[in-house]
PLY file of the C-alpha trace (Angstrom):
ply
format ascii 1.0
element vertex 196
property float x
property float y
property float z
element edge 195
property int vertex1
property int vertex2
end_header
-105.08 1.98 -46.21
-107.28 -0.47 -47.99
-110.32 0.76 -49.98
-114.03 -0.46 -49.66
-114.85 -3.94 -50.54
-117.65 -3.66 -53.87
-119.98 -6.37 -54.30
-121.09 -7.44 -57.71
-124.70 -9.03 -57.82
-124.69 -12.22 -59.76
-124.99 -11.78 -63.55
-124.06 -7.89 -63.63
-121.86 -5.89 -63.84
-119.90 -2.67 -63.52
-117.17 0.17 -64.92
-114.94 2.73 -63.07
-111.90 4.62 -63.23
-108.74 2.89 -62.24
-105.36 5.28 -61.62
-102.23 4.64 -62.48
-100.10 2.98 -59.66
-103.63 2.01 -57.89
-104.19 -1.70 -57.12
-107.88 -3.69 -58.32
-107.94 -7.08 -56.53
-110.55 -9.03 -57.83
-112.41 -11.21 -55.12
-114.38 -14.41 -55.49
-116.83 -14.12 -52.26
-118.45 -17.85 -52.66
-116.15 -19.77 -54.59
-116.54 -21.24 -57.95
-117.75 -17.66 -59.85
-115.76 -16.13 -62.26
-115.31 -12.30 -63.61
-115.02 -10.80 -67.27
-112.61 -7.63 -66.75
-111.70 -5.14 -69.53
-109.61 -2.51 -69.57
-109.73 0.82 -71.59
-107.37 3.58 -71.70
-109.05 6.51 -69.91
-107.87 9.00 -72.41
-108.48 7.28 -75.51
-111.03 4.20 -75.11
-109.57 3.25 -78.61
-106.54 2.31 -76.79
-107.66 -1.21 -75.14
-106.79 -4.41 -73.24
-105.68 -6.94 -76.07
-105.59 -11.06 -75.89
-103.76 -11.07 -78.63
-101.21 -8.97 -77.73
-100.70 -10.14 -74.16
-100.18 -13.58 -75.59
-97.55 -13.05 -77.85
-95.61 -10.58 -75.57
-95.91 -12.83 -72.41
-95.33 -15.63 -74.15
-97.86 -17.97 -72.25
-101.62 -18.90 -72.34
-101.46 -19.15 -68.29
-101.39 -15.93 -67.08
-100.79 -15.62 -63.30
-98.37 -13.41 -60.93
-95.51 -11.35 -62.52
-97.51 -11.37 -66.12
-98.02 -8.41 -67.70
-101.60 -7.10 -70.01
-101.13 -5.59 -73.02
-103.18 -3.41 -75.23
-103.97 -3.03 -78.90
-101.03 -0.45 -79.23
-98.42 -2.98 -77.39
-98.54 -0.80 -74.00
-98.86 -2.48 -70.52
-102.09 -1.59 -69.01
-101.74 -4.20 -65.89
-99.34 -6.19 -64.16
-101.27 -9.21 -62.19
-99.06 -8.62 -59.00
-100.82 -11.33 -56.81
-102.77 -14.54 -57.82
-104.02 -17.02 -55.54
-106.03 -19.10 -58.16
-103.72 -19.30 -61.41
-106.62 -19.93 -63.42
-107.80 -17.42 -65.76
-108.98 -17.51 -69.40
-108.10 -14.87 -72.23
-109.38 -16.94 -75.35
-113.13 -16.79 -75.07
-115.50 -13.80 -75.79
-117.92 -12.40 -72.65
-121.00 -14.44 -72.94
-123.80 -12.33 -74.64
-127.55 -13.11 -75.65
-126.34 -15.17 -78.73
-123.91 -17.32 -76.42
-127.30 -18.44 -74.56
-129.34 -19.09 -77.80
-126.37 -21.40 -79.17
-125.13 -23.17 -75.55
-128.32 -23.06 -73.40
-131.58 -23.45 -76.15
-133.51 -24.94 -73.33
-132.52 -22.06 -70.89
-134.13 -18.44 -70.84
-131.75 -16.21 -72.58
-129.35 -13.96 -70.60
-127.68 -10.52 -71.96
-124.83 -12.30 -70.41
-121.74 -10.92 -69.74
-121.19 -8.81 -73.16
-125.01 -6.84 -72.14
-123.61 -5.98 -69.05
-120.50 -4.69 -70.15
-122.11 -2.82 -72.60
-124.78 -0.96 -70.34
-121.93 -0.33 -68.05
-119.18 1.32 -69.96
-121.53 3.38 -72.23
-121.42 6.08 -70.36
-117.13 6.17 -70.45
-117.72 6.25 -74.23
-117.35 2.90 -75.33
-119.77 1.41 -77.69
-120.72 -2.49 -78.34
-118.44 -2.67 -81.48
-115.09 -1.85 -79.02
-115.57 -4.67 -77.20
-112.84 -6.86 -76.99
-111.98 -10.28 -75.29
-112.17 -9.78 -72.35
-109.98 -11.12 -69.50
-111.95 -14.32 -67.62
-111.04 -14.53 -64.25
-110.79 -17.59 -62.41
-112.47 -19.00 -65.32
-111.11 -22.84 -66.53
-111.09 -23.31 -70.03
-108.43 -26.43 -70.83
-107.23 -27.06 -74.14
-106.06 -30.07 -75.35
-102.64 -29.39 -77.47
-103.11 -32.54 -79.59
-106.64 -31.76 -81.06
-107.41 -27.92 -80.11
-110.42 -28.98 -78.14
-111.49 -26.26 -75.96
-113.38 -27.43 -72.73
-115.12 -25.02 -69.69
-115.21 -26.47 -66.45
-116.01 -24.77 -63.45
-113.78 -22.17 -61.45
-111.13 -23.92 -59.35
-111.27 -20.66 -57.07
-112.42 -21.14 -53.60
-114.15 -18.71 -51.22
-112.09 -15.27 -50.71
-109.19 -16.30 -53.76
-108.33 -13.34 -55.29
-106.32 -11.65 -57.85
-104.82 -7.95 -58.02
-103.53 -5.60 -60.95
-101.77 -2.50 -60.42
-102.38 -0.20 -63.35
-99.57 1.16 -65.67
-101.69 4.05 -66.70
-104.76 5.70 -66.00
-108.06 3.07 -66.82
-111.34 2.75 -67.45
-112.21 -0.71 -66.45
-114.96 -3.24 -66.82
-115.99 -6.03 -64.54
-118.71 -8.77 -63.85
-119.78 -11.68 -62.44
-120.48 -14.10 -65.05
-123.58 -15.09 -66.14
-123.19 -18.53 -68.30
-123.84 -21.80 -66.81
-121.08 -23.90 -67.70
-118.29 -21.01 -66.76
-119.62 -21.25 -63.03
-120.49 -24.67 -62.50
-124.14 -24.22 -62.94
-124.68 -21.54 -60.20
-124.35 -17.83 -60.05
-122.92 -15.82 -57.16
-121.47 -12.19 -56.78
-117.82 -11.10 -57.23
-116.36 -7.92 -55.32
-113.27 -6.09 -56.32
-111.42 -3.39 -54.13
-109.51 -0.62 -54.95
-106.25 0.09 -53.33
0 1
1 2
2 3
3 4
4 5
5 6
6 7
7 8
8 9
9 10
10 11
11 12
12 13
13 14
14 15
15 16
16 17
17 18
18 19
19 20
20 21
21 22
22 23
23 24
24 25
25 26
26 27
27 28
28 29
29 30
30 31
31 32
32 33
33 34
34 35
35 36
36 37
37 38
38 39
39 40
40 41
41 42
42 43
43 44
44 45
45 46
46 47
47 48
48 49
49 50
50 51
51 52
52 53
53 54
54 55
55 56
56 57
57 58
58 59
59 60
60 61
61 62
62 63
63 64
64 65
65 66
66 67
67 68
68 69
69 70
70 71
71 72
72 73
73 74
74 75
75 76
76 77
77 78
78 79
79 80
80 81
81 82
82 83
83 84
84 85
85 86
86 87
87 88
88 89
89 90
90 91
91 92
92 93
93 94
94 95
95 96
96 97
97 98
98 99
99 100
100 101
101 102
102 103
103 104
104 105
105 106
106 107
107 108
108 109
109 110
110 111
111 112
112 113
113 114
114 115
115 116
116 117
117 118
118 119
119 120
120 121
121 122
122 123
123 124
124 125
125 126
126 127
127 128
128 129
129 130
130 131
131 132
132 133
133 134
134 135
135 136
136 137
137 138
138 139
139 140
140 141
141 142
142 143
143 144
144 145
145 146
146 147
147 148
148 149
149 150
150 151
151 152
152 153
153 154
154 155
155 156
156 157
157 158
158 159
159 160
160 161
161 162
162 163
163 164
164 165
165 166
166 167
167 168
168 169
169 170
170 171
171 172
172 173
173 174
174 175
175 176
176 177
177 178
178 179
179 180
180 181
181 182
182 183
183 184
184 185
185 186
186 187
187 188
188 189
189 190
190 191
191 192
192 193
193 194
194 195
Protein backbone atom coordinates (compact mmCIF):
# COMPACT_ATOMS: atom_id res chain seq x y z
CA UNK A 1 0.00 0.00 0.00
CA UNK A 2 1.21 3.43 -0.91
CA UNK A 3 1.54 6.13 1.79
CA UNK A 4 0.02 9.74 1.75
CA UNK A 5 1.18 12.14 -0.81
CA UNK A 6 2.99 15.41 1.43
CA UNK A 7 2.99 18.66 -0.12
CA UNK A 8 5.82 21.06 0.41
CA UNK A 9 4.81 24.85 0.15
CA UNK A 10 7.19 26.73 -2.04
CA UNK A 11 10.37 27.91 -0.29
CA UNK A 12 10.03 25.53 2.92
CA UNK A 13 10.69 22.88 4.09
CA UNK A 14 10.54 19.77 6.24
CA UNK A 15 12.31 16.66 8.40
CA UNK A 16 11.03 13.14 9.37
CA UNK A 17 12.00 9.79 10.17
CA UNK A 18 12.72 7.48 7.32
CA UNK A 19 13.03 3.39 8.20
CA UNK A 20 15.17 1.20 6.95
CA UNK A 21 13.83 -0.78 3.87
CA UNK A 22 11.03 2.15 3.51
CA UNK A 23 10.86 3.92 0.12
CA UNK A 24 10.87 8.28 -0.11
CA UNK A 25 9.92 9.20 -3.72
CA UNK A 26 10.43 12.63 -4.21
CA UNK A 27 7.71 14.34 -6.49
CA UNK A 28 7.90 17.46 -8.60
CA UNK A 29 3.98 18.52 -8.68
CA UNK A 30 4.43 21.56 -11.36
CA UNK A 31 7.46 20.92 -13.13
CA UNK A 32 10.62 22.85 -13.19
CA UNK A 33 11.11 22.98 -9.00
CA UNK A 34 13.76 21.33 -7.43
CA UNK A 35 14.38 19.77 -3.71
CA UNK A 36 17.46 19.98 -1.24
CA UNK A 37 17.33 16.44 0.67
CA UNK A 38 19.68 15.45 3.54
CA UNK A 39 20.01 12.58 5.24
CA UNK A 40 21.11 11.91 8.92
CA UNK A 41 21.59 8.77 10.69
CA UNK A 42 18.74 8.50 13.22
CA UNK A 43 20.95 7.19 15.91
CA UNK A 44 23.82 9.33 15.60
CA UNK A 45 23.07 12.67 13.52
CA UNK A 46 26.98 12.83 13.40
CA UNK A 47 26.73 10.06 11.02
CA UNK A 48 25.53 11.99 7.67
CA UNK A 49 24.81 12.00 3.93
CA UNK A 50 28.29 12.90 2.28
CA UNK A 51 28.98 14.46 -1.48
CA UNK A 52 32.17 13.67 -1.13
CA UNK A 53 31.96 10.35 -0.35
CA UNK A 54 29.20 9.35 -2.75
CA UNK A 55 31.38 10.73 -5.49
CA UNK A 56 34.34 8.90 -5.07
CA UNK A 57 32.58 5.54 -4.23
CA UNK A 58 30.07 5.80 -7.21
CA UNK A 59 32.42 6.95 -9.30
CA UNK A 60 30.19 9.54 -11.24
CA UNK A 61 28.96 13.20 -10.88
CA UNK A 62 25.45 11.97 -12.50
CA UNK A 63 23.74 10.25 -10.06
CA UNK A 64 20.54 8.49 -11.24
CA UNK A 65 18.93 4.81 -10.82
CA UNK A 66 21.09 1.95 -9.33
CA UNK A 67 23.52 4.74 -7.52
CA UNK A 68 24.13 4.43 -4.20
CA UNK A 69 24.51 7.67 -1.16
CA UNK A 70 27.10 7.52 1.05
CA UNK A 71 27.82 9.04 4.37
CA UNK A 72 30.72 10.65 6.18
CA UNK A 73 31.66 7.14 7.68
CA UNK A 74 31.57 5.38 4.01
CA UNK A 75 28.04 3.61 4.85
CA UNK A 76 25.13 3.55 2.28
CA UNK A 77 22.32 5.54 3.56
CA UNK A 78 20.19 5.39 0.08
CA UNK A 79 20.00 3.63 -3.01
CA UNK A 80 18.06 5.96 -5.76
CA UNK A 81 15.97 2.88 -7.00
CA UNK A 82 13.85 4.87 -9.60
CA UNK A 83 14.63 8.17 -11.51
CA UNK A 84 12.58 9.59 -14.10
CA UNK A 85 14.55 12.94 -14.45
CA UNK A 86 18.41 11.98 -14.25
CA UNK A 87 19.19 15.34 -13.24
CA UNK A 88 20.32 16.01 -9.86
CA UNK A 89 23.12 18.12 -8.35
CA UNK A 90 25.48 17.11 -5.32
CA UNK A 91 28.17 19.98 -5.73
CA UNK A 92 26.40 23.08 -4.53
CA UNK A 93 25.51 24.11 -0.90
CA UNK A 94 21.45 24.72 0.04
CA UNK A 95 20.90 28.29 -0.72
CA UNK A 96 20.88 30.35 2.59
CA UNK A 97 20.45 34.21 3.39
CA UNK A 98 24.11 34.90 2.21
CA UNK A 99 23.43 33.00 -1.23
CA UNK A 100 20.65 35.86 -1.80
CA UNK A 101 22.87 38.82 -0.66
CA UNK A 102 25.73 37.60 -3.17
CA UNK A 103 23.34 36.20 -6.35
CA UNK A 104 20.12 38.29 -5.99
CA UNK A 105 21.36 42.07 -4.41
CA UNK A 106 18.37 43.52 -6.08
CA UNK A 107 16.00 40.77 -4.65
CA UNK A 108 14.60 40.67 -0.95
CA UNK A 109 16.65 38.21 0.89
CA UNK A 110 15.39 34.63 1.49
CA UNK A 111 16.57 32.17 4.49
CA UNK A 112 16.68 29.99 1.51
CA UNK A 113 17.03 26.55 1.55
CA UNK A 114 19.89 26.22 4.42
CA UNK A 115 17.07 28.41 7.00
CA UNK A 116 14.68 25.95 6.29
CA UNK A 117 16.64 23.05 6.86
CA UNK A 118 17.82 24.40 9.84
CA UNK A 119 14.36 25.28 11.56
CA UNK A 120 13.32 21.89 10.47
CA UNK A 121 15.79 19.39 11.73
CA UNK A 122 16.49 21.25 15.05
CA UNK A 123 14.31 19.50 16.80
CA UNK A 124 16.08 15.78 15.58
CA UNK A 125 19.21 17.37 17.11
CA UNK A 126 21.01 18.73 14.38
CA UNK A 127 22.47 22.12 14.60
CA UNK A 128 23.45 24.73 11.64
CA UNK A 129 27.21 23.75 11.82
CA UNK A 130 26.17 19.81 10.71
CA UNK A 131 24.91 20.84 7.72
CA UNK A 132 26.25 19.32 4.86
CA UNK A 133 25.76 19.48 0.99
CA UNK A 134 22.95 18.59 0.50
CA UNK A 135 21.54 16.41 -2.33
CA UNK A 136 19.71 18.87 -5.20
CA UNK A 137 17.09 17.18 -6.80
CA UNK A 138 16.16 17.68 -10.22
CA UNK A 139 18.38 20.57 -9.97
CA UNK A 140 20.77 21.32 -13.40
CA UNK A 141 24.01 22.52 -12.65
CA UNK A 142 26.41 21.73 -15.98
CA UNK A 143 29.97 21.91 -15.80
CA UNK A 144 32.13 22.48 -18.43
CA UNK A 145 35.25 19.87 -18.17
CA UNK A 146 37.59 22.19 -20.11
CA UNK A 147 37.35 25.35 -17.84
CA UNK A 148 35.42 24.16 -14.51
CA UNK A 149 32.67 26.62 -15.19
CA UNK A 150 29.75 25.79 -13.17
CA UNK A 151 26.34 26.97 -14.71
CA UNK A 152 22.44 26.59 -13.05
CA UNK A 153 19.80 26.33 -15.40
CA UNK A 154 16.45 25.44 -14.65
CA UNK A 155 15.03 21.86 -13.70
CA UNK A 156 14.56 19.68 -16.77
CA UNK A 157 11.80 17.79 -14.60
CA UNK A 158 8.34 17.97 -15.83
CA UNK A 159 5.03 17.77 -13.94
CA UNK A 160 4.70 14.44 -11.68
CA UNK A 161 8.79 13.24 -12.47
CA UNK A 162 9.91 11.74 -9.59
CA UNK A 163 12.67 10.06 -7.84
CA UNK A 164 12.67 7.30 -4.95
CA UNK A 165 15.34 6.08 -2.28
CA UNK A 166 14.94 3.13 -0.24
CA UNK A 167 16.86 3.56 2.98
CA UNK A 168 19.78 1.26 4.11
CA UNK A 169 19.28 2.21 7.68
CA UNK A 170 17.11 3.98 9.86
CA UNK A 171 17.05 8.16 8.81
CA UNK A 172 16.38 11.30 9.75
CA UNK A 173 15.83 13.18 6.60
CA UNK A 174 15.58 16.70 5.33
CA UNK A 175 13.69 18.07 2.39
CA UNK A 176 12.53 21.34 0.56
CA UNK A 177 11.42 23.04 -2.18
CA UNK A 178 13.97 25.40 -3.24
CA UNK A 179 13.91 28.81 -2.80
CA UNK A 180 16.69 30.50 -5.26
CA UNK A 181 15.75 31.97 -8.46
CA UNK A 182 18.06 30.71 -10.89
CA UNK A 183 17.76 26.83 -9.49
CA UNK A 184 13.94 27.00 -10.54
CA UNK A 185 13.80 28.99 -13.49
CA UNK A 186 12.65 32.09 -11.82
CA UNK A 187 9.45 30.66 -10.19
CA UNK A 188 8.70 28.81 -7.04
CA UNK A 189 6.28 25.91 -6.66
CA UNK A 190 5.79 23.06 -4.01
CA UNK A 191 7.42 19.58 -4.01
CA UNK A 192 5.66 16.47 -2.28
CA UNK A 193 7.42 13.34 -1.26
CA UNK A 194 5.64 9.99 -0.17
CA UNK A 195 6.59 7.45 1.99
CA UNK A 196 6.29 3.87 1.07
Amino acid sequence: MSGACVTIPPRSGVAFPLRAGQRLTVIDPEGTQCADMLAFDAADVRHVISNGRTFDYEETLKLTTGNRLWSNRSAVMLEIVEDTVGVHDFLLTPCSADTFRHFYPDKPVHRGCFGNLAEALAPFGVAEDSIPTALNIFMNVPFDSATGALRVEPPPSRPGDHVTFAAAIDLVIGLTACSAYASNGGTFKPIAYRID
